[in-house]
C-alpha positions as CSV (number, residue, x, y, z in Angstrom):
1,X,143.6,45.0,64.2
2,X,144.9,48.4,64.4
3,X,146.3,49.8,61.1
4,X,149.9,51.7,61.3
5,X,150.6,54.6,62.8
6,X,147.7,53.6,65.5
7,X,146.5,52.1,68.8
8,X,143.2,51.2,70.6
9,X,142.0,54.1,72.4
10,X,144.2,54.7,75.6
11,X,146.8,53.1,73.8
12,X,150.4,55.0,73.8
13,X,149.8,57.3,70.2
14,X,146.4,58.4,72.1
15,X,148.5,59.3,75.0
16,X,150.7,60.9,73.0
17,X,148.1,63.2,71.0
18,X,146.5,64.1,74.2
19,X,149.7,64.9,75.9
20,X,150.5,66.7,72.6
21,X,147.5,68.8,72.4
22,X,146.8,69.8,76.0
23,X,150.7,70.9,76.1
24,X,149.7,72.8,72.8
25,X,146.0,74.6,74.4
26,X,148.6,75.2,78.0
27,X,150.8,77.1,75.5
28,X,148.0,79.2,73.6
29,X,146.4,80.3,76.9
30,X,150.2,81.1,78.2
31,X,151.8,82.5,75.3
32,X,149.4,83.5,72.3
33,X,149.5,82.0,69.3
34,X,152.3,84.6,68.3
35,X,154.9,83.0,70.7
36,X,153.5,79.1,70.3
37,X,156.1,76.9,68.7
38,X,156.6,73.2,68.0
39,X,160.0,72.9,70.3
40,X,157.8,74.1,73.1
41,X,155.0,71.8,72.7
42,X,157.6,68.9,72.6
43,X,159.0,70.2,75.5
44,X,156.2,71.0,77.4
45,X,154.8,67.6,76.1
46,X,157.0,65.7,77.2
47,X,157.2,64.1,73.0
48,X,160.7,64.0,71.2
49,X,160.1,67.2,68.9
50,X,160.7,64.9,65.5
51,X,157.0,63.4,66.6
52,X,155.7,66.2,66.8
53,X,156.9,67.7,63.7
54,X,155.8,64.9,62.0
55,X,152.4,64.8,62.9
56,X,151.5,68.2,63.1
57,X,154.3,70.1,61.4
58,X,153.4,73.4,62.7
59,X,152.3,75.4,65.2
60,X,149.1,76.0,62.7
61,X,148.6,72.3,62.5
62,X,148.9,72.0,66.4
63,X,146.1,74.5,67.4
64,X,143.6,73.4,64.7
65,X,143.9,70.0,66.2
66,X,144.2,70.9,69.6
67,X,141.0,72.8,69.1
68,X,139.2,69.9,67.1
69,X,139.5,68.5,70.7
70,X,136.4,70.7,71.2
71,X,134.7,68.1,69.5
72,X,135.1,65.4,71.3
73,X,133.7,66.9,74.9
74,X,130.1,65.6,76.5
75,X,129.1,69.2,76.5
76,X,125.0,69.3,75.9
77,X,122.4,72.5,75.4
78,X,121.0,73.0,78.5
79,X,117.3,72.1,79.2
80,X,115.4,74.5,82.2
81,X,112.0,73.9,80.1
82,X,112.1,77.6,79.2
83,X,113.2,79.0,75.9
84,X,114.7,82.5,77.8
85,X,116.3,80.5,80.0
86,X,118.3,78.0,77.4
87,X,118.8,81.4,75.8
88,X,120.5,82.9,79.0
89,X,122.1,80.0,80.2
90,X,123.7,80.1,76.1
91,X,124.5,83.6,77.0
92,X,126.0,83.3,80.6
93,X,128.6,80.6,79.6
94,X,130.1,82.5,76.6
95,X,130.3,85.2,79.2
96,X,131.9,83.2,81.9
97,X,134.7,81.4,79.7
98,X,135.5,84.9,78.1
99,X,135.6,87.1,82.0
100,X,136.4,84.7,84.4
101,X,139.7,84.7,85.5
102,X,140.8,81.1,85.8
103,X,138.7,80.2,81.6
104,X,139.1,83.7,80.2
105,X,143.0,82.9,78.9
106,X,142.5,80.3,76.5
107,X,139.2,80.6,74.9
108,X,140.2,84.4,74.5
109,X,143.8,83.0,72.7
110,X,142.1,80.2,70.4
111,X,139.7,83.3,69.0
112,X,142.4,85.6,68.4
113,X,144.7,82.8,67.1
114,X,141.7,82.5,64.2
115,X,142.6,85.6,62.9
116,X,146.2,85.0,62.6
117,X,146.4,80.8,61.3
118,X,143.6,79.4,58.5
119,X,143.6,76.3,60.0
120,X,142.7,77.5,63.4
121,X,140.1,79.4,61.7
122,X,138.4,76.1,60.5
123,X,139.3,74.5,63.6
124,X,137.1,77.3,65.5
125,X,134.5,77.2,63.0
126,X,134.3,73.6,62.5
127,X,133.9,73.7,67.1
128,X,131.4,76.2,66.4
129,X,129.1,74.1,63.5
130,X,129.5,71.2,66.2
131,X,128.1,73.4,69.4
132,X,125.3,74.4,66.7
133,X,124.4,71.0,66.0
134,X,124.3,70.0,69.8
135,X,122.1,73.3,70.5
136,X,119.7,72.5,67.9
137,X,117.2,71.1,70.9
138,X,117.1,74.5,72.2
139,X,114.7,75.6,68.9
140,X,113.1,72.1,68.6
141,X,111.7,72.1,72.4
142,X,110.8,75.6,72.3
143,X,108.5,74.8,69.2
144,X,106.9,71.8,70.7
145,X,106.4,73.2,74.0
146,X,104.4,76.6,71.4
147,X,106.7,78.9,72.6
148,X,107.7,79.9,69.3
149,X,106.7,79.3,65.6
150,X,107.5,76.2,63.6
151,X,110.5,77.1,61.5
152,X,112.3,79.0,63.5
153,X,116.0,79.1,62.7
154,X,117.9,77.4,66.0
155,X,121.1,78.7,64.6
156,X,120.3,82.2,63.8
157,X,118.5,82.4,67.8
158,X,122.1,80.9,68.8
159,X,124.2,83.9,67.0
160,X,121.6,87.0,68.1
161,X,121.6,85.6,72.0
162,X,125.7,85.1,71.7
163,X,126.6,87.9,69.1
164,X,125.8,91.0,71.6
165,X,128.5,89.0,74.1
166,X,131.1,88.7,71.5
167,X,130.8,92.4,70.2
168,X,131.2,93.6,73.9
169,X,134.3,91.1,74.8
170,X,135.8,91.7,71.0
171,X,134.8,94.8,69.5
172,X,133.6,97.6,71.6
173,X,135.6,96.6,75.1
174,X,133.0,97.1,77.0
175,X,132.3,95.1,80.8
176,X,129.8,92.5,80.0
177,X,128.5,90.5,82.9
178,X,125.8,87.5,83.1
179,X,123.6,90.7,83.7
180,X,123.3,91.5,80.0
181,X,123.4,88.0,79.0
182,X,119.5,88.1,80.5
183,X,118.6,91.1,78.8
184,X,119.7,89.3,75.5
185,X,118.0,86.2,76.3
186,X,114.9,87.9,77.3
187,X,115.4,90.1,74.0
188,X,116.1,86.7,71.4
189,X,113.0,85.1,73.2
190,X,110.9,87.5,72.7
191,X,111.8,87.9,69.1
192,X,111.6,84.8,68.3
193,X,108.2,84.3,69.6
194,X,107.4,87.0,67.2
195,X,108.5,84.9,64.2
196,X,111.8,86.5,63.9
197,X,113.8,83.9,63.6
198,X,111.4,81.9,61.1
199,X,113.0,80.8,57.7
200,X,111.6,83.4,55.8
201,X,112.7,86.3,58.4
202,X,115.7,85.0,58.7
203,X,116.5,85.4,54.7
204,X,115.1,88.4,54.6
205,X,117.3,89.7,57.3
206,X,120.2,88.3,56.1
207,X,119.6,90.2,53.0
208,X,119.0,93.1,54.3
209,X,122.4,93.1,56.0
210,X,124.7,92.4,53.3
């Protein structure tokens, strides 16, 4: 028996979250999250405004929740049998949602939108933690198949193959194509077969950084 305030899924307060929440991610690719409001989102929605406020309060609450959406996708690390090549294809993708014309609006929005709204900056780090736990394979298979060391840190090879991309889309302005997405795979593999990326290392880089 559903409790209050809910229905089966499919039922007419999922359609309403969904229709909610995909009005909200329209919005944050359109506008920014400068210009996102909650009369918009009810508009655009298609939702009387007093649900909205109700549920979400704020254009805050609206993006951290349309972003939790993140979560709830089929996406899987990819699998070509090659620890490079789960590396590039990592790589590639962060490049081709962040350059490509038709992608590049919203994923560009929801990051910038994390520096402006707390809860979208858990929202984005809580999407993250999840595509970190789905890309755990990546490490696991690469260590079975001897590629690289037992212990190596799947989530530190994630950041060094994907940080290069995000410096060049976010901080310098550079171009970045799929091009230098293989040089960073190629790079991260490499270094990881060297034990780079081994528990140990890993601290002692960290460390060393801060």
């Amino acid at each position: 028996m559903a409790t209050s305030g809910t229905q089966r899924p499919g039922g007419r307060t999922e359609r309403t979250r969904q229709a909610v929440l995909h009005a909200t991610l329209d919005l944050l690719a359109e506008r920014g999250f400068g210009e996102l409001t909650v009369d918009a989102v009810a508009e655009r929605s298609g939702v009387h405004k007093t649900t909205v406020y109700r549920r979400w309060s704020s254009p805050d609450g609206l993006v951290a929740a349309a972003l939790q959406m993140g979560a709830e996708d089929d996406w899987k690390a990819p699998d070509t049998g090659s620890l490079e090549d789960d590396l590039y294809e990592i790589a590639a993708e962060v490049v081709r949602y962040f350059t490509e014309p038709a992608l590049k609006e919203l994923p560009t929005a929801s990051v910038l939108a994390a520096f402006q709204s707390p809860q979208a900056a858990e929202a984005l780090h809580d999407f993250y933690a999840d595509r970190h736990i789905r890309m755990a394979p990546i490490a696991e298979r690469a260590v079975a198949r001897g590629e690289i060391p037992s212990g190596t840190d799947g989530d530190e090879l994630v950041r060094a193959v994907c940080g290069p991309m995000f410096y060049r889309l976010f901080l310098s302005r550079e171009r970045v194509t799929v091009a230098e997405a293989r040089v960073t795979a190629r790079a991260v593999a490499v270094a990881a077969r060297e034990g780079a990326f081994t528990g140990s290392a890993a601290v002692v880089a960290s460390g060393d950084s801060g």
